[in-house]
LUMDREN-149625 format. One record per residue (C-alpha): residue in three letters; z, y, x. Coordinates in steps of 0.5 Angstrom, whole numbers, plus 500, padded with zeros to 3 digits. Each point is the difference from the previous one (the first is absolute). Layout:
# residues N
+------+-----+-----+-----+
| code |  zz |  yy |  xx |
+------+-----+-----+-----+
|  ALA |   Z |   Y |   X |
...
+------+-----+-----+-----+
This chain:
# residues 292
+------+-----+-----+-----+
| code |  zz |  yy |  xx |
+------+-----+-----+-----+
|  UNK | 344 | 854 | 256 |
|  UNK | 507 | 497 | 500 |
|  UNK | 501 | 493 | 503 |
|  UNK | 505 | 498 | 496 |
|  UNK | 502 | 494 | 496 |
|  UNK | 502 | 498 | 493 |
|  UNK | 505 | 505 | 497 |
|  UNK | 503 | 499 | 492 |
|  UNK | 497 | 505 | 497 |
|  UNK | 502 | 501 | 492 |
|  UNK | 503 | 493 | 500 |
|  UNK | 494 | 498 | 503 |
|  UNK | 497 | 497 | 507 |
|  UNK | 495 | 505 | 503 |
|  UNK | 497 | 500 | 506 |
|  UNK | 497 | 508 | 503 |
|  UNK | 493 | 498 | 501 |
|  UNK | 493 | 503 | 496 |
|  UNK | 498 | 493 | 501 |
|  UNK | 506 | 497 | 496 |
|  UNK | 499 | 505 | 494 |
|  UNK | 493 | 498 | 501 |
|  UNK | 501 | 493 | 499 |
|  UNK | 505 | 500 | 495 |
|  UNK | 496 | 505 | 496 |
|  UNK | 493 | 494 | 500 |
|  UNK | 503 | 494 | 503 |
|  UNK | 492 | 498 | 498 |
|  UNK | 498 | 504 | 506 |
|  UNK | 499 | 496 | 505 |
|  UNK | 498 | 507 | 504 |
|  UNK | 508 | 502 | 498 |
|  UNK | 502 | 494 | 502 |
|  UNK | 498 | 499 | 507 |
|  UNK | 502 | 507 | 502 |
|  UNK | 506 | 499 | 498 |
|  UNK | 501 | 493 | 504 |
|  UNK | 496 | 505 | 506 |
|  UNK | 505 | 505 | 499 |
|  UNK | 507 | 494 | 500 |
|  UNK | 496 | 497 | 507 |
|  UNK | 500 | 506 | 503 |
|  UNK | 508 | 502 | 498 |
|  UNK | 502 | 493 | 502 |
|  UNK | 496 | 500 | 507 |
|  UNK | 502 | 508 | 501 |
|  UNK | 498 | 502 | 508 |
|  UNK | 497 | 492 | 501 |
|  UNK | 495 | 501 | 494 |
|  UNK | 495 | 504 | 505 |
|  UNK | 495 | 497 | 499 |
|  UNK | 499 | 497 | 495 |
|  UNK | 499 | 492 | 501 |
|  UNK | 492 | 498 | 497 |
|  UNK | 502 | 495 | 496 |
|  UNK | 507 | 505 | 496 |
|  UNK | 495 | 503 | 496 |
|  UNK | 496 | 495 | 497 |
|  UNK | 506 | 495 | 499 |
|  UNK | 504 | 505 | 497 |
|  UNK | 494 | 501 | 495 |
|  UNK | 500 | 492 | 500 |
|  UNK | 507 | 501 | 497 |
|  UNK | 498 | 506 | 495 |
|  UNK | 494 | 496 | 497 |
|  UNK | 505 | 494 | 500 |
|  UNK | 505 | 505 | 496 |
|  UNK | 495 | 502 | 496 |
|  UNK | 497 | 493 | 497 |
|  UNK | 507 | 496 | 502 |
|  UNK | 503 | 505 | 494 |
|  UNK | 495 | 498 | 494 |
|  UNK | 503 | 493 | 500 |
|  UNK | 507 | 503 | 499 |
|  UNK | 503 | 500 | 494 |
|  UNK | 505 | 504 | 496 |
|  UNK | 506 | 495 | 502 |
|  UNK | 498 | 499 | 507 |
|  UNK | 500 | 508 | 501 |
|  UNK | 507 | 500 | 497 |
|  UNK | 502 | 494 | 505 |
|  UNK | 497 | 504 | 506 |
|  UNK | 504 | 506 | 498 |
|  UNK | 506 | 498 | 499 |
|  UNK | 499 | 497 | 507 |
|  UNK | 497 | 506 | 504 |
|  UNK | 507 | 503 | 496 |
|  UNK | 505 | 496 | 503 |
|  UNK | 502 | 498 | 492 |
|  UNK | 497 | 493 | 500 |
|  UNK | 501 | 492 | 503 |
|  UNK | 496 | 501 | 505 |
|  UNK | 503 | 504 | 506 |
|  UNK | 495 | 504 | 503 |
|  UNK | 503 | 502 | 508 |
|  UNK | 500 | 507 | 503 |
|  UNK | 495 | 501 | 495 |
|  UNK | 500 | 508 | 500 |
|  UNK | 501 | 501 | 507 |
|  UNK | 498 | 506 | 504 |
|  UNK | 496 | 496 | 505 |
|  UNK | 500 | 507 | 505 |
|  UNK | 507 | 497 | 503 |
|  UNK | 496 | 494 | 502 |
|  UNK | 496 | 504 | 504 |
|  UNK | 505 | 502 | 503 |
|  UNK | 502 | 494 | 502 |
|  UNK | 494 | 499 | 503 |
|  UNK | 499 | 506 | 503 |
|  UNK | 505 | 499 | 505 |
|  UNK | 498 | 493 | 501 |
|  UNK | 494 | 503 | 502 |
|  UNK | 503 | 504 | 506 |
|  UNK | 505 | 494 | 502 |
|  UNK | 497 | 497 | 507 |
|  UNK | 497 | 493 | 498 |
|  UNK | 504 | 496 | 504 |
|  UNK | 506 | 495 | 500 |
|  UNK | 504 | 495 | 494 |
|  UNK | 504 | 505 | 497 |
|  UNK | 494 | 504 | 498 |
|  UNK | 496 | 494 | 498 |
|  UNK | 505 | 498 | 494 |
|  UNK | 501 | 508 | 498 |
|  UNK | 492 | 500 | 499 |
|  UNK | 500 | 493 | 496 |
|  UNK | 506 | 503 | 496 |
|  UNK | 495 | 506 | 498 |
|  UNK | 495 | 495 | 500 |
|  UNK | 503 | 495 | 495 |
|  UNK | 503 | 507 | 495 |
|  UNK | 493 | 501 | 500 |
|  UNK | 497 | 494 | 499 |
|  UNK | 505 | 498 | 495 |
|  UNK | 500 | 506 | 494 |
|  UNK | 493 | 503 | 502 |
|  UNK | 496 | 495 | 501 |
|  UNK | 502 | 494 | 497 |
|  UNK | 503 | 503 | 493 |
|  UNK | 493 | 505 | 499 |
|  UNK | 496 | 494 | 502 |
|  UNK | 503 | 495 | 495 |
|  UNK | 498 | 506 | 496 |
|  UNK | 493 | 501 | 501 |
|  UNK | 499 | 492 | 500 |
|  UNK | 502 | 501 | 493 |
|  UNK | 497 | 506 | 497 |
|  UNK | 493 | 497 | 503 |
|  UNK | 501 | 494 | 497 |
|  UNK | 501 | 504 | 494 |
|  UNK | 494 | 503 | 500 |
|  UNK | 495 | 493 | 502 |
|  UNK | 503 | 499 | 494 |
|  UNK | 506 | 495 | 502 |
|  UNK | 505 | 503 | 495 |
|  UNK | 509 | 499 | 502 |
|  UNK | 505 | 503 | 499 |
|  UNK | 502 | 505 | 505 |
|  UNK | 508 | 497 | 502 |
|  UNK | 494 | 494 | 503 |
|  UNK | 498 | 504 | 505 |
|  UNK | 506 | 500 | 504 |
|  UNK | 505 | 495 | 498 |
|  UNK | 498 | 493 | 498 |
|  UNK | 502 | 495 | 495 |
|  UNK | 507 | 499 | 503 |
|  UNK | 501 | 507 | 501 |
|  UNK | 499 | 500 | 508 |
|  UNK | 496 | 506 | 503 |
|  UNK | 493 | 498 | 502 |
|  UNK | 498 | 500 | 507 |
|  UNK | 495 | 504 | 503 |
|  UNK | 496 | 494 | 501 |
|  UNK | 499 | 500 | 493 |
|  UNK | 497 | 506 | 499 |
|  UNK | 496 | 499 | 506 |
|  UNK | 496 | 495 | 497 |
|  UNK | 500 | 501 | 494 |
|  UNK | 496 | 506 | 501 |
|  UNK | 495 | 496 | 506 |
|  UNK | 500 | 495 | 494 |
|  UNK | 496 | 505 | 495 |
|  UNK | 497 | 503 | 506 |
|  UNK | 496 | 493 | 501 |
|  UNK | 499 | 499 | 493 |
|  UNK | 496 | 508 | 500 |
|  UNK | 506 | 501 | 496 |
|  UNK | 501 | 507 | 497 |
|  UNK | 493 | 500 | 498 |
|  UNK | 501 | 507 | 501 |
|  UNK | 501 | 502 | 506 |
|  UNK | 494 | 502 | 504 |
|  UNK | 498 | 498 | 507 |
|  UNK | 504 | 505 | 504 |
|  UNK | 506 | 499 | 496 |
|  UNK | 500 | 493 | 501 |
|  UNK | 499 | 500 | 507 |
|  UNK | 506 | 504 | 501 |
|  UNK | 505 | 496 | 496 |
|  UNK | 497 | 494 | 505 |
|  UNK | 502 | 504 | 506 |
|  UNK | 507 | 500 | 497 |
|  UNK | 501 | 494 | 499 |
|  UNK | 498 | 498 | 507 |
|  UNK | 504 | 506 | 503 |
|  UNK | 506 | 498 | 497 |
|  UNK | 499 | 493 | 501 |
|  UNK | 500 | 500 | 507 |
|  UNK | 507 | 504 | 500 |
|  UNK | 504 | 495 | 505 |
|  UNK | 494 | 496 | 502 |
|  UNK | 499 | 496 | 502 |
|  UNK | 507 | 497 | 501 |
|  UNK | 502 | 503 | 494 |
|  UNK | 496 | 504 | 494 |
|  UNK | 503 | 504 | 496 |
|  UNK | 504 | 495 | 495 |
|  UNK | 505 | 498 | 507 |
|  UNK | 500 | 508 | 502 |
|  UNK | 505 | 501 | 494 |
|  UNK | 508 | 500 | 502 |
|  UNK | 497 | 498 | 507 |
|  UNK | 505 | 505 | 504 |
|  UNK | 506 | 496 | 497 |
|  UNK | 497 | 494 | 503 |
|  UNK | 500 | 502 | 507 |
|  UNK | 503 | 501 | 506 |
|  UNK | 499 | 506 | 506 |
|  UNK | 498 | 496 | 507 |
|  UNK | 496 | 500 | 506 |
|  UNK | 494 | 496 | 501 |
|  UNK | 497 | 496 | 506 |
|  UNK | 498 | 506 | 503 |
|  UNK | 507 | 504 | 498 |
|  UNK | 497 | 503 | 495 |
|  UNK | 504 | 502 | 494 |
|  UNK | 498 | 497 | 494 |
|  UNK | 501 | 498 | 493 |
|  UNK | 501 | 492 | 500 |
|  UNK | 500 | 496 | 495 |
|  UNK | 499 | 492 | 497 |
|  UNK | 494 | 504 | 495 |
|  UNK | 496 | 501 | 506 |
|  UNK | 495 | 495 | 503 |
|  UNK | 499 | 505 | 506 |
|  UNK | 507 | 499 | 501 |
|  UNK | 502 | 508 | 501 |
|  UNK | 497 | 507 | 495 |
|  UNK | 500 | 506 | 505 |
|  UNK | 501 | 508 | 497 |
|  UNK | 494 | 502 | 501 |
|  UNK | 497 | 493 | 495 |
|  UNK | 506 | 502 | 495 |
|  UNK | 496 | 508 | 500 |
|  UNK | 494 | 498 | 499 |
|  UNK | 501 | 496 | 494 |
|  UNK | 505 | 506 | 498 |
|  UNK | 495 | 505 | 500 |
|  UNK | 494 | 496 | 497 |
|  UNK | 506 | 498 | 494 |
|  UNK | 502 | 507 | 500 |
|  UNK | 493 | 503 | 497 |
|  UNK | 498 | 494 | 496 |
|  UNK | 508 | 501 | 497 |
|  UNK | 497 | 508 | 499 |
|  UNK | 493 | 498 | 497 |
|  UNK | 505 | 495 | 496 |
|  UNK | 505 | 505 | 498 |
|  UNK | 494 | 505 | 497 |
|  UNK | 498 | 495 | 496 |
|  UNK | 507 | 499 | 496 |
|  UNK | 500 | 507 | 499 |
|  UNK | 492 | 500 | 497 |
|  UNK | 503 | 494 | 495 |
|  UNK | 506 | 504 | 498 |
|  UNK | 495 | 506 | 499 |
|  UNK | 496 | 495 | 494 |
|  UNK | 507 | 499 | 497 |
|  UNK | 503 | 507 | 501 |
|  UNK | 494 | 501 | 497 |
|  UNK | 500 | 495 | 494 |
|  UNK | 506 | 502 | 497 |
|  UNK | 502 | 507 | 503 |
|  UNK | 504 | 500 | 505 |
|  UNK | 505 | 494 | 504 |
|  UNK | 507 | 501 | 499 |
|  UNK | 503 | 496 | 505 |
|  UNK | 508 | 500 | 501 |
|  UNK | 504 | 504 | 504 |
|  UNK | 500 | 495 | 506 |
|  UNK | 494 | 500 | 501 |
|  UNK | 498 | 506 | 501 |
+------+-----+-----+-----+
């Protein structure tokens, strides 16, 4: 089976998966549904998804159970809303959204091979951090906050979920704890055991991102404000007045990059299983050119 990504077929976006055609013939299989985030992971991670993490699974079924009831609260104006949106036609801009996520693997790739040592190194691993964390992880998170609050019945227009009252971007921080808040209310009283385990874990990983001198919030546009030096040591590092520690070193800025990286990759299914349930909807997305 081809890899692949979307390509415009008939005017309309496609991915070449079994899985998608799949999911957007019944977006009310969940079975569907978690194959299609399963087989999106899988592309995303490309040779690094072997083997697959134990809590991928149950929490891409997280996502599919939270498609399946978050979209029973979606009316008729909000589907047009989030289409317009997924299309590049509406108020809210929606980033990259259509981007093959194989030329980020290959960013990452190389990083891997790269030697972990030295400032420089450190900056370009937090430049690929901050890409990551930014696009993948924080809009889809803003994104699933939403569709899971939709569906433990708290009911907004999508344009909330990622830009607040004055049009400013929300923070990953919001989706953080906006999740952990239902989380703690045992909020959706869908998800099983297993599937709020894994989104528990979730939050704690992407937490602890730049901690405990930073966390996630303070990762994003970090390399812009450090300068490559050397430590007491004559280590080279990355310094910073963000930094308790006093210095952040290659091999920190990896670990960070790796674990952002494949919760970037489990984030990035998850978009692709909510563009499935519109697809599906209203058959078929037509995004504008430049988005695809």
């Amino acid at each position: 089976m081809r890899a692949g990504w979307f390509k415009v077929v008939d005017g309309r976006a496609k991915a070449p998966w079994k899985e998608w055609a799949s999911c957007v013939a019944d977006t009310e299989d969940l079975k569907a549904s978690a194959a299609l985030g399963v087989r999106a992971f899988q592309i995303c991670m490309g040779p690094l998804v072997p083997p697959m993490p134990r809590y991928a699974r149950p929490l891409i079924e997280a996502h599919a159970h939270a498609l399946h009831h978050g979209f029973d609260e979606v009316d008729e104006r909000t589907l047009q809303d989030l289409v317009l949106s997924f299309e590049g036609r509406g108020g809210l801009v929606e980033p990259r959204f259509w981007e093959d996520p194989r030329h980020r693997l290959a960013q990452h790739l190389s990083l891997n091979e790269a030697p972990c040592r030295g400032g420089g190194l450190a900056r370009i691993e937090l430049l690929a951090l901050e890409d990551d964390l930014d696009h993948n992880v924080r809009l889809n998170l803003l994104r699933l906050a939403w569709i899971l609050e939709m569906g433990a019945g708290m009911v907004s227009p999508y344009s909330r979920s990622q830009s607040d009252d004055w049009r400013s971007p929300r923070k990953i921080s919001d989706a953080l704890s906006g999740i952990s808040q239902l989380l703690d209310e045992d909020l959706p009283e869908f998800l099983d055991e297993k599937e709020a385990k894994a989104l528990r874990k979730m939050i704690s990983d992407l937490r602890r991102l730049g901690a405990p001198e930073l966390g996630p919030e303070a990762l994003v546009s970090l390399s812009q404000r450090c300068d490559v030096g050397v430590s007491a040591t004559g280590r080279p590092v990355l310094l910073s007045a963000a930094f308790k520690a006093g210095d952040l070193s290659a091999k920190d800025a990896r670990a960070w990059r790796k674990s952002c990286f494949l919760y970037g990759s489990l984030m990035t299914s998850f978009k692709v299983m909510m563009l499935a349930h519109v697809s599906g909807k209203v058959g078929g997305l037509r995004p504008v050119s430049a988005l695809l």
